[in-house]
One Martini backbone bead per residue (centre of mass of N, CA, C, O) as a GRO file, in nm:
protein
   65
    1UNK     BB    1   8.958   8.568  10.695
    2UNK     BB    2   8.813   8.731  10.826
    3UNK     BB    3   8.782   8.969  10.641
    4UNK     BB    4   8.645   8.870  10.410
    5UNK     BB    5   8.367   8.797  10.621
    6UNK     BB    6   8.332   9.056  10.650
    7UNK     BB    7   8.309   9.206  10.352
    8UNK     BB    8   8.063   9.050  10.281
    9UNK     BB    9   7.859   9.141  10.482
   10UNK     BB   10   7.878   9.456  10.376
   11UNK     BB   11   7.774   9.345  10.099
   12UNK     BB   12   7.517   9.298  10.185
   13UNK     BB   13   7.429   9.532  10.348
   14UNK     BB   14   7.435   9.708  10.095
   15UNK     BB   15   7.211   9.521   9.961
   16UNK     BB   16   6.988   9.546  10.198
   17UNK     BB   17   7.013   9.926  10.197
   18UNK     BB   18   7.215  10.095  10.038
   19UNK     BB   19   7.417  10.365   9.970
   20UNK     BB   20   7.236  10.604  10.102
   21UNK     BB   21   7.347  10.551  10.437
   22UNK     BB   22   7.471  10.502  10.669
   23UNK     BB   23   7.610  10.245  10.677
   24UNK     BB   24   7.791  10.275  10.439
   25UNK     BB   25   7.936  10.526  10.571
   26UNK     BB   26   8.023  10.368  10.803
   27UNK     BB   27   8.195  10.091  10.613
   28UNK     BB   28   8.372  10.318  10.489
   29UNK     BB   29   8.524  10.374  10.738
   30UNK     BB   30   8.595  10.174  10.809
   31UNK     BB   31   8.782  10.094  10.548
   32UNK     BB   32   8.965  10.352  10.582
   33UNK     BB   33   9.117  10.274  10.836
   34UNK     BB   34   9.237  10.051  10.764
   35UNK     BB   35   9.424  10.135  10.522
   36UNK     BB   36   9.578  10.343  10.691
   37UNK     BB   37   9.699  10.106  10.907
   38UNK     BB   38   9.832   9.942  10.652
   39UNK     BB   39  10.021  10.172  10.526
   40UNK     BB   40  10.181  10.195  10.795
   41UNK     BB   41  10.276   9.915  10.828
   42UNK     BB   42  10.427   9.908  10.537
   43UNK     BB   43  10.612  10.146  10.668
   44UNK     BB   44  10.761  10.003  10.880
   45UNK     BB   45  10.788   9.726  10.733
   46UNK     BB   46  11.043   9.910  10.556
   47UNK     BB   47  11.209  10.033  10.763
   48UNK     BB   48  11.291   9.733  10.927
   49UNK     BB   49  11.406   9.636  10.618
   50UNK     BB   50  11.628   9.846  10.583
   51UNK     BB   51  11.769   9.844  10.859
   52UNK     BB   52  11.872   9.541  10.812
   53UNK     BB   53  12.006   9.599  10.523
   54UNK     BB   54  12.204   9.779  10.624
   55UNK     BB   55  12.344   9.584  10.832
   56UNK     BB   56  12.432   9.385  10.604
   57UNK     BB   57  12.617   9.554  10.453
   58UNK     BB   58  12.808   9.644  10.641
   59UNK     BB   59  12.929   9.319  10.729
   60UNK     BB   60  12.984   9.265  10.437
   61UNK     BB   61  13.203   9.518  10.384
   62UNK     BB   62  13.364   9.409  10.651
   63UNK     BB   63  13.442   9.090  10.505
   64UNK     BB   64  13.546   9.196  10.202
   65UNK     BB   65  13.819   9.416  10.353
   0.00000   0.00000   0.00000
């Protein structure tokens, strides 16, 4: 909810400032940090699930033999 109401208000900032601004530019990299830091986390948490469903593989297919 937090991030809903930045990106309101970054888009009003932009709306009262204009995108040729440092502002904008501030704010484009402000959210290009977050993208780059939420597809790591997407990263590890595929990972984290690749690594737990191996796991239940190999444990379901030595009580299936």
């Amino acid at each position: 909810m937090q991030e809903l109401i930045e990106i309101v208000e970054d888009l009003k900032t932009i709306d009262t400032f204009g995108s040729d601004t440092t502002a904008f530019e501030m704010i484009l990299q402000k959210w290009e940090v977050r993208l780059q830091d939420a597809e790591a986390d997407m990263e590890r948490q595929y990972e984290m699930f690749a690594g737990v469903a191996n796991l239940l593989d190999k444990r379901y297919e030595k009580e299936t033999s």
